[in-house]
N, C-alpha and C positions, 0 to 999 in steps of 0.2 A: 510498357505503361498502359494502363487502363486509360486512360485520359489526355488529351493532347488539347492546349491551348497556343493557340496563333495568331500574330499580326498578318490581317489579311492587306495586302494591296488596296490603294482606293478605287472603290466601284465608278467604274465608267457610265452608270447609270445616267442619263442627261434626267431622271425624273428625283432621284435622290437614292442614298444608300436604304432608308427605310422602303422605299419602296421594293429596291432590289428585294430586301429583307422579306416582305410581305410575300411579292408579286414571282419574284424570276426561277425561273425554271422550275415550275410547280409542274409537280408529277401526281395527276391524276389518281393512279393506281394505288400510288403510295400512301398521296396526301388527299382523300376523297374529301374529305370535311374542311378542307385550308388550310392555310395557317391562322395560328392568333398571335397577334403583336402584344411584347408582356415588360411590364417594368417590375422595379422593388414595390410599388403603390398599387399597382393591378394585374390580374389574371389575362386580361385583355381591354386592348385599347384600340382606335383606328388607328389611320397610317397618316392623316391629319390630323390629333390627339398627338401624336407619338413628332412627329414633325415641331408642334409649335412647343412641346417640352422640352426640347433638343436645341431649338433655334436661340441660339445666343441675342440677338435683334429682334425686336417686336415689330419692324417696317419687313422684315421680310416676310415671305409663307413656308420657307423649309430652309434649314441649313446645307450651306453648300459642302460636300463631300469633305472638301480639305480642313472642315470645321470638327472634323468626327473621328474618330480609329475607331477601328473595326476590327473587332478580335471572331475568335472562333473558336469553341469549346467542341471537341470530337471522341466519340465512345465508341466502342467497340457495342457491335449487336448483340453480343451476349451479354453484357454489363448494363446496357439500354432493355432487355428483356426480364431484366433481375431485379427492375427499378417498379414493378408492378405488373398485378393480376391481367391489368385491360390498357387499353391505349390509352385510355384517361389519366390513370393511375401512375405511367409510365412518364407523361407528357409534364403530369404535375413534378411529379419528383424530380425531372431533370431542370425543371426552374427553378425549385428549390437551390438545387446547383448549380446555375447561375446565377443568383441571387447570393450564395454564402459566395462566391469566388468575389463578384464585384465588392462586396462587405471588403471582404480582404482587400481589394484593391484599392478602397476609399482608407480602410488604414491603417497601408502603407503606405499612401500619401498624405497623410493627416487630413484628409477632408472632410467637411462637413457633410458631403455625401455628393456623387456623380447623378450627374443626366445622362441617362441609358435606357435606350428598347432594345428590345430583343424579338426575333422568331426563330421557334426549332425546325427544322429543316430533313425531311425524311424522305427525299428524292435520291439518294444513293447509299449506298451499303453499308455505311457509315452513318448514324442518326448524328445531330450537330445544330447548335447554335451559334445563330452568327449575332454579333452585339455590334450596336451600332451606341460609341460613347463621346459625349459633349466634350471637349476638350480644356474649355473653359471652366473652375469649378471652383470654390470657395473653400480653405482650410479650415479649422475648428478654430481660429482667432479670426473668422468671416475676410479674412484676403482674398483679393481676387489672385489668382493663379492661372495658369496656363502650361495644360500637360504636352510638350512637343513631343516629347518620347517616352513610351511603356520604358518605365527603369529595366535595367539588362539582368538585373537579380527577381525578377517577376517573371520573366520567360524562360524558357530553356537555353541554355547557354555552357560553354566551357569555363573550370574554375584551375586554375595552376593549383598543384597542393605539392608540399616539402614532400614526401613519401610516394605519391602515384604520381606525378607529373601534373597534365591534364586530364582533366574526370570530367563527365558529363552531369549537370544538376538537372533537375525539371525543371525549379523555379517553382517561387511561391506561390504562382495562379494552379497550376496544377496539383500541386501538393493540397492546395485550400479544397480543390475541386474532386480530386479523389478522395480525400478524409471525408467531405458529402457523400459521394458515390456510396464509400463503403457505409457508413452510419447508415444510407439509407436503406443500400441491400440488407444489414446485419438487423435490422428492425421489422422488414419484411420475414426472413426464416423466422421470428421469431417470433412474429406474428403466427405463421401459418402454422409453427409449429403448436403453439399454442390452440390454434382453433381445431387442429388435427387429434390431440391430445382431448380438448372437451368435447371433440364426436365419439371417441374412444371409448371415455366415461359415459358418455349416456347410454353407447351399447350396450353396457356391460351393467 
């Protein structure tokens, strides 16, 4: 699979998951410029911004861990390198895709939309966002809701079938998140091919 989305365990962070998100295990080398904290409304946000949109309670200052799931969207480096010319380019595009995967995820749950930040994460050999999402969230008829568990048809899981037994599915986060992937690579050749093509013509 190009693409791997996961339930991560809750962060032991005593400062908050967003922080984790922001702050932990920053690799200099990799990540010289930071991170940026990113929702569906902004390119970047602080880790206070991203806290008090998250926080279900206005008497608090950050939602406490068990308030959040925590997913993880992971690319392979070559597919992370196919995503753009520059780190910019590459950085954008993978928001993009997190951005269409949560889409999906708001509906499959019929919501009127999730409370979610996110940071990409390029401290190991694997580029990755880790999403830090509200639990509490409103459906398209404004009910209050509460998601205890990512449904078992959104993640990777085994399905019994009359003909092969059990088969392995991705699951519809991944499936939403590679269809990004590739739309994004297949726009890129097709770019470049294009730009390659009118340097062509002017030589000539």
């Amino acid at each position: 699979m190009k693409v791997i989305v996961s339930v991560q365990p809750k962060s032991a962070s005593s400062r908050g998951l967003v922080h984790y998100i922001a702050h932990s295990k920053l690799d200099s080398s990799r990540e010289p410029l930071g991170r940026e904290i990113f929702n569906e409304q902004s390119g970047e946000i602080s880790v206070e911004k991203a806290n008090s949109l998250l926080n279900d309670e206005i008497t608090k200052k950050r939602p406490a861990n068990e308030e959040l799931h925590h997913l993880v969207i992971s690319l392979k480096p070559e597919d992370f390198e196919r995503l753009g010319e520059n780190e910019k380019e590459r950085t954008e595009s993978l928001k993009m895709i997190t951005r269409h995967t949560i889409k999906q995820l708001e509906n499959e749950l019929d919501a009127d939309r999730l409370n979610w930040a996110a940071g990409i994460h390029q401290n190991s050999e694997f580029p990755h966002v880790h999403i830090a999402i509200q639990k509490t969230y409103f459906d398209k008829n404004l009910e209050k809701k509460h998601l205890g568990k990512i449904p078992t048809g959104l993640l990777p899981h085994y399905e019994n079938t009359e003909t092969k037994g059990k088969v392995f599915a991705p699951g519809i986060l991944i499936e939403a998140a590679t269809e990004k992937l590739e739309e994004i690579q297949q726009t890129k050749v097709k770019l470049r091919d294009s730009q390659k093509h009118k340097s062509q013509t002017q030589l000539t």
